[in-house]
mmCIF file of the N, C-alpha and C atoms, coordinates in Angstrom:
data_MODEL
# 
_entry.id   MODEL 
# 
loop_
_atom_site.group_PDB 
_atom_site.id 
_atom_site.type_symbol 
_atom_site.label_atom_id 
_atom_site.label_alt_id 
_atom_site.label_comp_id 
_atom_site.label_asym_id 
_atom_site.label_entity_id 
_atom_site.label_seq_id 
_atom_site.pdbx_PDB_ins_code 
_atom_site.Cartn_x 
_atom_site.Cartn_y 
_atom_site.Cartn_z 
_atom_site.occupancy 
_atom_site.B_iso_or_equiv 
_atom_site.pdbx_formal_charge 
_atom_site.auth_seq_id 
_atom_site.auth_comp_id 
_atom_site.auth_asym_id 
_atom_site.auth_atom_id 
_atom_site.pdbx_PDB_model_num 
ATOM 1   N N  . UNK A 1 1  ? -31.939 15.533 -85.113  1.00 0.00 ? 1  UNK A N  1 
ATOM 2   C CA . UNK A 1 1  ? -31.895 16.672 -84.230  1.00 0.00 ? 1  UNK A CA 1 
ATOM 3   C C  . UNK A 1 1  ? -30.681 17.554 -84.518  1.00 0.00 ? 1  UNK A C  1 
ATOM 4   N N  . UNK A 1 2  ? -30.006 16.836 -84.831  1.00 0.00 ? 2  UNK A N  1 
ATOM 5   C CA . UNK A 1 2  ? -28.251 17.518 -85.280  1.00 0.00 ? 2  UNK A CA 1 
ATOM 6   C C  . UNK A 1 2  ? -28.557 18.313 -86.288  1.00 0.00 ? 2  UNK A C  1 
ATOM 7   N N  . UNK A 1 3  ? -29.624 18.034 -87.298  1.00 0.00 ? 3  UNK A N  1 
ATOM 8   C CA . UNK A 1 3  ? -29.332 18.940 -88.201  1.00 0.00 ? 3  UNK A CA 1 
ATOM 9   C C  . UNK A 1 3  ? -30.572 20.071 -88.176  1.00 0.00 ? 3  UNK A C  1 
ATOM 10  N N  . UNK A 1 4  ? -31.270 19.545 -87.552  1.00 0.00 ? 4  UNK A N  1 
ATOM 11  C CA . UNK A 1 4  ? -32.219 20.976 -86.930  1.00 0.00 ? 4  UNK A CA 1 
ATOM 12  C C  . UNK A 1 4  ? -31.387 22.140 -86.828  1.00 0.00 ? 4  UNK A C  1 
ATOM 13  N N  . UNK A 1 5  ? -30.477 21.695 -85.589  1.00 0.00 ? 5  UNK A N  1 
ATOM 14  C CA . UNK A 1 5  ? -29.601 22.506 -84.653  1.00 0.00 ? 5  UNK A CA 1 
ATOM 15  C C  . UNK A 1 5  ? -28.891 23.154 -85.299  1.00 0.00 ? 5  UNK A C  1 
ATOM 16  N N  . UNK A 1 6  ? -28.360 22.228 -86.341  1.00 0.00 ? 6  UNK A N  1 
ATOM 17  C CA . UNK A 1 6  ? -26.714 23.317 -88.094  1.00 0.00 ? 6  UNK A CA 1 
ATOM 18  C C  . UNK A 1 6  ? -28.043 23.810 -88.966  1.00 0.00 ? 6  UNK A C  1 
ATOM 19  N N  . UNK A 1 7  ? -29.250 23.501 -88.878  1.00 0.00 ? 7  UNK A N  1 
ATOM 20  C CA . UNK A 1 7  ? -29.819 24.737 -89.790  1.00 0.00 ? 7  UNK A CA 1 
ATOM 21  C C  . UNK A 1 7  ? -30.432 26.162 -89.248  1.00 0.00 ? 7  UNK A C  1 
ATOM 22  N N  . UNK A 1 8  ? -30.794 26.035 -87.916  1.00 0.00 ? 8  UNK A N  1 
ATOM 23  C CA . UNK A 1 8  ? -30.759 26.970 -87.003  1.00 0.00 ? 8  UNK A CA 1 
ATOM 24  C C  . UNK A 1 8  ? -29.553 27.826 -87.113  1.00 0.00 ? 8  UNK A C  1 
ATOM 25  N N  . UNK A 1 9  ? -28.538 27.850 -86.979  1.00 0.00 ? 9  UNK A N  1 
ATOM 26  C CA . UNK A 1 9  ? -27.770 28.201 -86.468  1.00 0.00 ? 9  UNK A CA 1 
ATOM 27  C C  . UNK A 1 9  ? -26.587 28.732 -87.931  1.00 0.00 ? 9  UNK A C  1 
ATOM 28  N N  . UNK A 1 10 ? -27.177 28.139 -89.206  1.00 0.00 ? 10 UNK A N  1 
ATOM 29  C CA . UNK A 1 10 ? -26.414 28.767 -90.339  1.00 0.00 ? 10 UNK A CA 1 
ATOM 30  C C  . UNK A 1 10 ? -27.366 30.104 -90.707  1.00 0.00 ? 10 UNK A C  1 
ATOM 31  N N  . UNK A 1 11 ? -26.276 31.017 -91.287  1.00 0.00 ? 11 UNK A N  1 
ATOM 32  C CA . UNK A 1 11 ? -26.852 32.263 -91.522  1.00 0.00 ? 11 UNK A CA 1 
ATOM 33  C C  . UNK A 1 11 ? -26.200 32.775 -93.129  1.00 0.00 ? 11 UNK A C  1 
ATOM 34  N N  . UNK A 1 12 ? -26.180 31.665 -93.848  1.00 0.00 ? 12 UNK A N  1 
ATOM 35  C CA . UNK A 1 12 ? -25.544 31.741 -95.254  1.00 0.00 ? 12 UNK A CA 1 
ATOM 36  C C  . UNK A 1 12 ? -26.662 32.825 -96.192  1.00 0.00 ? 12 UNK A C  1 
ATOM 37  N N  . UNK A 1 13 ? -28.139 32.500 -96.338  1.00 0.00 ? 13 UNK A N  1 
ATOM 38  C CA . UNK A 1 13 ? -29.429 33.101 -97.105  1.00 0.00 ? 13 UNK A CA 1 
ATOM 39  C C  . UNK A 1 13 ? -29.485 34.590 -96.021  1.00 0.00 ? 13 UNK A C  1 
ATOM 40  N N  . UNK A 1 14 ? -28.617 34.636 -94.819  1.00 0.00 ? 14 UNK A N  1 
ATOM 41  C CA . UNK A 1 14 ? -29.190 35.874 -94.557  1.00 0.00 ? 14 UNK A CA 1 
ATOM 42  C C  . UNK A 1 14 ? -28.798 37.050 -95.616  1.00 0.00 ? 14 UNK A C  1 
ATOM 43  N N  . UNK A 1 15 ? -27.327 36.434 -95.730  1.00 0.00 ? 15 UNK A N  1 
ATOM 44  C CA . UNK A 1 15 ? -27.038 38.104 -96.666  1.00 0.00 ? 15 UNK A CA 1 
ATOM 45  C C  . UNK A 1 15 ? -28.446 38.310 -97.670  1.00 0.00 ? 15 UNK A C  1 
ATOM 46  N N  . UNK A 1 16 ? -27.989 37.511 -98.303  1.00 0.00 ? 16 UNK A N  1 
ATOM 47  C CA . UNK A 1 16 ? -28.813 37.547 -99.711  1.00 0.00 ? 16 UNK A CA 1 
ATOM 48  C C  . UNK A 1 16 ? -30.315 38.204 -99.646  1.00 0.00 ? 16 UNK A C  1 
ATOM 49  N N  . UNK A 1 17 ? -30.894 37.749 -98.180  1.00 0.00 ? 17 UNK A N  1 
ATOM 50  C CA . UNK A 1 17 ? -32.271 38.403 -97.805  1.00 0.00 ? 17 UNK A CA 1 
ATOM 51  C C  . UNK A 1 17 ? -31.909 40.023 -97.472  1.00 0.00 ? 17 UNK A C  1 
ATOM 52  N N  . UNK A 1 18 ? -31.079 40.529 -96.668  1.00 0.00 ? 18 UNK A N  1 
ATOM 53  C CA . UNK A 1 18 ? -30.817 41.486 -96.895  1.00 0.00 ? 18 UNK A CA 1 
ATOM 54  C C  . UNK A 1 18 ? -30.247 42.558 -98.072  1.00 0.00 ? 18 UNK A C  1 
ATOM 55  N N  . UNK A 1 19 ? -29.631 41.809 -99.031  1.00 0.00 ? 19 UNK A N  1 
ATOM 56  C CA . UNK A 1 19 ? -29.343 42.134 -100.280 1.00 0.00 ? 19 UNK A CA 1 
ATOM 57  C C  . UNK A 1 19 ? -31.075 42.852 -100.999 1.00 0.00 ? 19 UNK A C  1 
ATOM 58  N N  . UNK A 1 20 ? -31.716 41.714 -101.187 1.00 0.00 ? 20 UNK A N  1 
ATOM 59  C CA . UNK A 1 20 ? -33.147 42.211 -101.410 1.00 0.00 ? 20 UNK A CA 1 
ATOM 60  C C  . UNK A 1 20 ? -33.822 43.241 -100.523 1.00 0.00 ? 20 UNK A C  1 
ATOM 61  N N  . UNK A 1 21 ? -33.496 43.444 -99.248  1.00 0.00 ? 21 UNK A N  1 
ATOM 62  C CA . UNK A 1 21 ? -34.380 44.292 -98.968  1.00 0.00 ? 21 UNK A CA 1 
ATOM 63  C C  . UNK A 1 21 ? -33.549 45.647 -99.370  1.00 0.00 ? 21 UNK A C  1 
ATOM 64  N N  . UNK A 1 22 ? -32.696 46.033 -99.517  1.00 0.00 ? 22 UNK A N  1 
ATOM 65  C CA . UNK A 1 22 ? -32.437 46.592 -99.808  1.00 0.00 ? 22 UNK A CA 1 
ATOM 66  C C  . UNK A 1 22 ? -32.069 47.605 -101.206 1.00 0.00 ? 22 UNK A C  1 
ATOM 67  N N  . UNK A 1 23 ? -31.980 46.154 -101.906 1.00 0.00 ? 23 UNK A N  1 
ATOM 68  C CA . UNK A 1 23 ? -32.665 46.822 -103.252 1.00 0.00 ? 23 UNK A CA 1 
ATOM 69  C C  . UNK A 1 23 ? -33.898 47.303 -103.588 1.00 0.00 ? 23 UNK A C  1 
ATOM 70  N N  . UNK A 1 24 ? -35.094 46.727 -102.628 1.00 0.00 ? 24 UNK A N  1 
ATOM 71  C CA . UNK A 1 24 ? -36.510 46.698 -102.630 1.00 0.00 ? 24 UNK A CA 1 
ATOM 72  C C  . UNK A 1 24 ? -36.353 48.460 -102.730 1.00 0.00 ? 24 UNK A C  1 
ATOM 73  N N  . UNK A 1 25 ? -35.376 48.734 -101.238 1.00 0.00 ? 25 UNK A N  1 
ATOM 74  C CA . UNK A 1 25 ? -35.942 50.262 -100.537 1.00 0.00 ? 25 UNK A CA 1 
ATOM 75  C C  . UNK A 1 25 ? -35.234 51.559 -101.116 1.00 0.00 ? 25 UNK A C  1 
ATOM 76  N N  . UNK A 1 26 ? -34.481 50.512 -101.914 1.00 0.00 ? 26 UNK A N  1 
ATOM 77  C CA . UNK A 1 26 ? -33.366 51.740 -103.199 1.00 0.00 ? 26 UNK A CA 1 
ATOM 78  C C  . UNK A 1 26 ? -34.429 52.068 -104.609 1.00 0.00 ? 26 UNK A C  1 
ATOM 79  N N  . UNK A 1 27 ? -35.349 50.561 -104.989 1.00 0.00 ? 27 UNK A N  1 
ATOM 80  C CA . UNK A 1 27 ? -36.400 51.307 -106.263 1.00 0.00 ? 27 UNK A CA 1 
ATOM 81  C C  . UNK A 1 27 ? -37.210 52.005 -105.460 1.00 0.00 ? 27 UNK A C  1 
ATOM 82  N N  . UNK A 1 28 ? -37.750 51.756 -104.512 1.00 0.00 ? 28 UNK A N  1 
ATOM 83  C CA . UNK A 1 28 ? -38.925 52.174 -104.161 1.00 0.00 ? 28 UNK A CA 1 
ATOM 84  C C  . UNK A 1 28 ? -38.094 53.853 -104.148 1.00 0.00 ? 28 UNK A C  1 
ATOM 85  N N  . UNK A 1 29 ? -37.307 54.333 -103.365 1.00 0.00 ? 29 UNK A N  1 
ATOM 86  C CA . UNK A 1 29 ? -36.805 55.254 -103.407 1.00 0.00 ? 29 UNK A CA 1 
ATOM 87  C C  . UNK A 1 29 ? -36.721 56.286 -104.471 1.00 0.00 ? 29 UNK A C  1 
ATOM 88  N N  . UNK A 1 30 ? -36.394 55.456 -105.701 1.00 0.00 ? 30 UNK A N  1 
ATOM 89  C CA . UNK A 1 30 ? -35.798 55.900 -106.768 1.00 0.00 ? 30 UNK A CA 1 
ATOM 90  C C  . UNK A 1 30 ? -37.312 56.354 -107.595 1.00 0.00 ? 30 UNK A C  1 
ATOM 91  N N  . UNK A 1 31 ? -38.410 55.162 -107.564 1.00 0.00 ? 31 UNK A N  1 
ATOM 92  C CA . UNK A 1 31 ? -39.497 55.262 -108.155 1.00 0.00 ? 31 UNK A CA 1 
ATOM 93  C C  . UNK A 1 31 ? -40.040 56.490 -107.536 1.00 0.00 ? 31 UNK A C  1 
ATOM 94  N N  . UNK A 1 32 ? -40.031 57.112 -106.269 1.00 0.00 ? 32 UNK A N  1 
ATOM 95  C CA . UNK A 1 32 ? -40.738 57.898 -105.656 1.00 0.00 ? 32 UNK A CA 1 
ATOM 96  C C  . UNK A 1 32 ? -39.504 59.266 -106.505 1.00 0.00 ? 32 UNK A C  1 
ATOM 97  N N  . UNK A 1 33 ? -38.792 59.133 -106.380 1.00 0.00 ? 33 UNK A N  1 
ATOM 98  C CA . UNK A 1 33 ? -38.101 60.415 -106.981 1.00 0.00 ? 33 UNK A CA 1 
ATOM 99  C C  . UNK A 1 33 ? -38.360 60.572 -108.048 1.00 0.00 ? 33 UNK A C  1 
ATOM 100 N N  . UNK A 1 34 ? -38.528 59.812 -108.928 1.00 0.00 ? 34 UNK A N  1 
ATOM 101 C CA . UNK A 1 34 ? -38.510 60.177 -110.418 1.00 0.00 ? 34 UNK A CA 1 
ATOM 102 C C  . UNK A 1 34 ? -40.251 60.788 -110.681 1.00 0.00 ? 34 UNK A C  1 
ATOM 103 N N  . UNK A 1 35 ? -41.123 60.292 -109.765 1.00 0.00 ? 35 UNK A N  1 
ATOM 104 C CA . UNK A 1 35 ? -42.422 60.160 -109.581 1.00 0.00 ? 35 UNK A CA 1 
ATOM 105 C C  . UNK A 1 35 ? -42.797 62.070 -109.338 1.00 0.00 ? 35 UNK A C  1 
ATOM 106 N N  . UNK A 1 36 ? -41.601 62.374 -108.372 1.00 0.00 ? 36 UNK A N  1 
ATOM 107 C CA . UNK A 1 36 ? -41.624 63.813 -107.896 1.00 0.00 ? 36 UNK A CA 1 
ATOM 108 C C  . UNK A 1 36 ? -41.074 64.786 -109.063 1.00 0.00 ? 36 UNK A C  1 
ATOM 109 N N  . UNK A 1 37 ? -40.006 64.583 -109.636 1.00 0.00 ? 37 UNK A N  1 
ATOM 110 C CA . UNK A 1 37 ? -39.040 65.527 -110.404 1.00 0.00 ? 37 UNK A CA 1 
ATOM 111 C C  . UNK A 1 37 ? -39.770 65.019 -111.696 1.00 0.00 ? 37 UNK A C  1 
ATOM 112 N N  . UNK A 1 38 ? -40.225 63.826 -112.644 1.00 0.00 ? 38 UNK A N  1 
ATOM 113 C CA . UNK A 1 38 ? -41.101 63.656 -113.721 1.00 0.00 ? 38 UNK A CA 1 
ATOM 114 C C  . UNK A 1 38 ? -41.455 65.224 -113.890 1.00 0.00 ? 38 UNK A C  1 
ATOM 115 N N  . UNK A 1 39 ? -42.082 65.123 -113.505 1.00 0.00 ? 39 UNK A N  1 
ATOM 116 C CA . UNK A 1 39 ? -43.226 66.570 -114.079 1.00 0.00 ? 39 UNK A CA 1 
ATOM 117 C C  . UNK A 1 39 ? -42.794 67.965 -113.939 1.00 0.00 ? 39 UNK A C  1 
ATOM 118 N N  . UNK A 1 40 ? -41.679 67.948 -113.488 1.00 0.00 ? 40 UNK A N  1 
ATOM 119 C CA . UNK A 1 40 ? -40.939 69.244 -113.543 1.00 0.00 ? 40 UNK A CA 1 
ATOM 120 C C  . UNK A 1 40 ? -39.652 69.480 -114.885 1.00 0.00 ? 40 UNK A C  1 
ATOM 121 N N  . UNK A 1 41 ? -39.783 68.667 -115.110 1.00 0.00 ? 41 UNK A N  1 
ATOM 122 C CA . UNK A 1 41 ? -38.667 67.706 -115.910 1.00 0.00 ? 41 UNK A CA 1 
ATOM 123 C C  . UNK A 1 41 ? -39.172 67.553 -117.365 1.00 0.00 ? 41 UNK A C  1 
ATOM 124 N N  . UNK A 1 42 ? -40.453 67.664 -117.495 1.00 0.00 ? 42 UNK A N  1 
ATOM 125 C CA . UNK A 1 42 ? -41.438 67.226 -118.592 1.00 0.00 ? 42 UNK A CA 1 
ATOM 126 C C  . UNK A 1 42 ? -41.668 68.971 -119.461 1.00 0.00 ? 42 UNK A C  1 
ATOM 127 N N  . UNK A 1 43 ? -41.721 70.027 -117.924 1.00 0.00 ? 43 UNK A N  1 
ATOM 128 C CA . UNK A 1 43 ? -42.008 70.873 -118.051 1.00 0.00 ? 43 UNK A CA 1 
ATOM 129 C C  . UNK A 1 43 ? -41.455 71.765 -118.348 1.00 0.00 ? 43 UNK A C  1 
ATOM 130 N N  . UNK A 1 44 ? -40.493 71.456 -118.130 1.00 0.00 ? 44 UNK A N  1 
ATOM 131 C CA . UNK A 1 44 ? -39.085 72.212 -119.000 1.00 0.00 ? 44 UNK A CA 1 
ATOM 132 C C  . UNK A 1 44 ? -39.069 72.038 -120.206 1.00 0.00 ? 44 UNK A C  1 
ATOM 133 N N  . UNK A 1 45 ? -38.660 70.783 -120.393 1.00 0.00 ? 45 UNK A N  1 
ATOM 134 C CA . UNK A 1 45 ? -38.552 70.265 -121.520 1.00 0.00 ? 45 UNK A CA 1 
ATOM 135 C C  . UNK A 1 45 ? -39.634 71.089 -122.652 1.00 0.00 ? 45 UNK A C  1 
ATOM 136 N N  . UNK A 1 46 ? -40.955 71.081 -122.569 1.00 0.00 ? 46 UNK A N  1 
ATOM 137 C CA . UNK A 1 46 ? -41.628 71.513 -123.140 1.00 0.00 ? 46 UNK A CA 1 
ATOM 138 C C  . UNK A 1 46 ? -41.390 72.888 -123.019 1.00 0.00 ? 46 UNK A C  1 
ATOM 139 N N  . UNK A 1 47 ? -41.083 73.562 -122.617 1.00 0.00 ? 47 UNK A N  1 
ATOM 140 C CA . UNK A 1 47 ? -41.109 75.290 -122.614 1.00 0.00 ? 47 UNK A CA 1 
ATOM 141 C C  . UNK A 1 47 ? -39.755 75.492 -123.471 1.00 0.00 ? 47 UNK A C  1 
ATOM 142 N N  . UNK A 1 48 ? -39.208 74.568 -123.372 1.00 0.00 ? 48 UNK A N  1 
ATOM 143 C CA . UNK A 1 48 ? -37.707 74.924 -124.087 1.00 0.00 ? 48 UNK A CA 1 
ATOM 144 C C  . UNK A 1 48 ? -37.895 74.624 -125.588 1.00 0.00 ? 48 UNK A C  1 
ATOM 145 N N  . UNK A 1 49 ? -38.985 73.632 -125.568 1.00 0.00 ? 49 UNK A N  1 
ATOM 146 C CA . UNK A 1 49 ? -38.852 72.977 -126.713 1.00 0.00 ? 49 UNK A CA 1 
ATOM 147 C C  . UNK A 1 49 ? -40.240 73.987 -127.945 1.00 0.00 ? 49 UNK A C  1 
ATOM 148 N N  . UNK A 1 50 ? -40.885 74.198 -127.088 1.00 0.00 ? 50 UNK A N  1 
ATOM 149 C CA . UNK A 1 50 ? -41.808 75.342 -127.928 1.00 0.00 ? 50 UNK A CA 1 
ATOM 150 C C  . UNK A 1 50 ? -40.981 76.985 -128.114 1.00 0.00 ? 50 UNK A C  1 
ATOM 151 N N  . UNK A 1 51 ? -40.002 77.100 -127.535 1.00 0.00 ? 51 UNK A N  1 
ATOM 152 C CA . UNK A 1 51 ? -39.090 78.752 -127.334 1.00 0.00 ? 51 UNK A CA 1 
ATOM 153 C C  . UNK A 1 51 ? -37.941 77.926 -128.959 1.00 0.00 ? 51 UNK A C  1 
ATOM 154 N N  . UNK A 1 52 ? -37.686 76.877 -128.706 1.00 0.00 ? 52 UNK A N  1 
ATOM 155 C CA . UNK A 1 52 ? -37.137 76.803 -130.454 1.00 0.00 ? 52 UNK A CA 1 
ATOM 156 C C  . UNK A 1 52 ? -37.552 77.287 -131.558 1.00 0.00 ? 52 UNK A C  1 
ATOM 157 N N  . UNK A 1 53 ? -36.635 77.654 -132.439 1.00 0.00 ? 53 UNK A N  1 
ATOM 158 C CA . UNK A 1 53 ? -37.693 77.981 -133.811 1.00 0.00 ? 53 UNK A CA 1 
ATOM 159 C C  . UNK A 1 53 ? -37.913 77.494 -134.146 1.00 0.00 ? 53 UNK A C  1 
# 
């Protein structure tokens, strides 16, 4: 029962679970940005790159 009670009550894996979620919501973030600016980004690129001689 004692050690029910010290595993209840330790909170050592919390960081670490929060560590992950938070990296989770930084790619997801990041994936959605690059997802948006990609194609604007692509599109440049190409207009600049056909205006070369």
């Amino acid at each position: 029962m004692e050690l029910l009670k010290k595993m209840w009550k330790e909170d050592e894996g919390q960081d670490l679970i929060e560590y992950g979620l938070l990296l989770g919501i930084i790619t997801v973030g990041a994936i959605a940005s690059i997802k948006l600016i990609g194609p604007k980004v692509t599109s440049y690129f190409s207009s600049t790159n056909t205006n070369l001689p």
